[in-house]
C-alpha positions in Angstrom: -11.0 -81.3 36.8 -14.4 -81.6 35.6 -15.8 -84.8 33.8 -18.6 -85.0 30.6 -19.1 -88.7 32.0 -21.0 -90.6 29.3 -22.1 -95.1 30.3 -24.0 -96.3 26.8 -21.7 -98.1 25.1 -23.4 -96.6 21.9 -22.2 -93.3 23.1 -18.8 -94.3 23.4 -18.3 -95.4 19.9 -19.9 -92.1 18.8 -17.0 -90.4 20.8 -14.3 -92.2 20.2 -15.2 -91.8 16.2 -16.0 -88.2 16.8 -19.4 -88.0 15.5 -20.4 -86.5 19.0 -19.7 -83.2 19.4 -22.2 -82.0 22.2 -24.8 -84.0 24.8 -28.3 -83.0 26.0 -28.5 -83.2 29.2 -32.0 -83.3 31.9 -31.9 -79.9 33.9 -30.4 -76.9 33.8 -26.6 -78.0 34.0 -25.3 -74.0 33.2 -24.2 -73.7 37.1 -22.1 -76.8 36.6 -20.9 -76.2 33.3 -19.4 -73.2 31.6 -18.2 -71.8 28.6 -14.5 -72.1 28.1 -14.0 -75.2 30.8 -11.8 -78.1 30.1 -13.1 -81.5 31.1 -12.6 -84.4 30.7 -14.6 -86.4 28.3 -15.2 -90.0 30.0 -16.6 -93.6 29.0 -18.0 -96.2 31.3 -20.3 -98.2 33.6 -21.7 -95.6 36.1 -19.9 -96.6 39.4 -18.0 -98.5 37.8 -14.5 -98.0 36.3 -14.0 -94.9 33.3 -12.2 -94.5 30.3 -10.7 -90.9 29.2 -11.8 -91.0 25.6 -10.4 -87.0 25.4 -10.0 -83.5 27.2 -12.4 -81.1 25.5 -13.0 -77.6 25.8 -17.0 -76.6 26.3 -17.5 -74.3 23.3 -21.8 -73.5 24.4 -23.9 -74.2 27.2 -27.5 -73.6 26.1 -30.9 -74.2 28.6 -34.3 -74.7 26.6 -37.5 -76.8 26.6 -36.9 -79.9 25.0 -39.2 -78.8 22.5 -36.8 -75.8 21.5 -34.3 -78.1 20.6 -33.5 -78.1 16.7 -32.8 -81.3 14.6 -29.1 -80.1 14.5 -28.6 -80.0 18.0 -29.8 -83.6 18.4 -27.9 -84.6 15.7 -24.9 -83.5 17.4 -25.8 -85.6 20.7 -27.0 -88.7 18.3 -26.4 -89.1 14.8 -29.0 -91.5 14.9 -31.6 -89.1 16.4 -33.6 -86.0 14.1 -37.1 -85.4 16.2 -37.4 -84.1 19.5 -40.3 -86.7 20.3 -37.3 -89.2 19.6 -35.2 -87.8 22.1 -37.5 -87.6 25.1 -38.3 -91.3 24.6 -34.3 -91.8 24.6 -33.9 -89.3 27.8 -36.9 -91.0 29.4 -34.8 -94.5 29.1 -31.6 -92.9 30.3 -32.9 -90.9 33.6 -35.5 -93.8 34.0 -38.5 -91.6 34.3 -41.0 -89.3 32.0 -39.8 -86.7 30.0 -41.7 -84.2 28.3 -41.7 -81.4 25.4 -41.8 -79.0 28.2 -39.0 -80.8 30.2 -35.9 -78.3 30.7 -32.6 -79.6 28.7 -28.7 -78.0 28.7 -27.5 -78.4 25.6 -23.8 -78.8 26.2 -21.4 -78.2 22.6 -17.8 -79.3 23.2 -14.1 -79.8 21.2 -11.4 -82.2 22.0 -8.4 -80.6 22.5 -6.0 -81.7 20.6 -1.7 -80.8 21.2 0.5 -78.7 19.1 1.6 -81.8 17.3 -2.1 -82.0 15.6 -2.1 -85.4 17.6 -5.2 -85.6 19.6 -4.7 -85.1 23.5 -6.3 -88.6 24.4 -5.7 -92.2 25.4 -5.4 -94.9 22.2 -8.9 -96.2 22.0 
């Protein structure tokens, strides 16, 4: 199974609360990812040990210039984020390098899956 691995701690309260419903990734991630996959959507220290927050089917995988993305989409990877300029200073912290306007981004919109119970599919958290 593939993974949506996510290590800020900020992050993971924005899952596990659901405000998060896609993540802007560096790169063009659309060989990896595809429309209609399940993965799993995980929490934790990077090499470290992972939490399963949720499964979650990948509704849109979309490639663009950072500078194409709209407020809405950023939104949807941080509630606290609106500008573009905002969110290549917060990719530039996460990858550890630059990133510009003309940086390529995948744009990655997901749902948790939930079970025919309406009870989500996920581990208490």
């Amino acid at each position: 199974m593939y993974a949506l691995n996510f290590y800020s701690p900020m992050v993971a309260d924005q899952l596990r609360s659901r405000r998060k419903t896609a993540t802007i990734r560096l790169g063009d991630k659309s060989p990896k990812y595809k429309k209609g996959m399940v993965v799993a959507v995980l929490v934790g220290t990077r090499f470290g040990p992972r939490e399963k927050v949720f499964d979650a089917v990948i509704d849109k995988i979309e490639v663009k210039p950072l500078l194409g993305l709209s407020p809405r989409e950023i939104e949807h990877d941080n509630p606290e984020i609106r500008r573009p300029e905002e969110m290549a200073t917060f990719l530039s912290r996460l990858y550890n390098r630059e990133v510009g306007p003309e940086d390529t981004v995948t744009v990655i919109h997901f749902s948790e899956i939930v079970d025919p119970s309406g009870l989500a599919a996920s581990l208490p958290g």
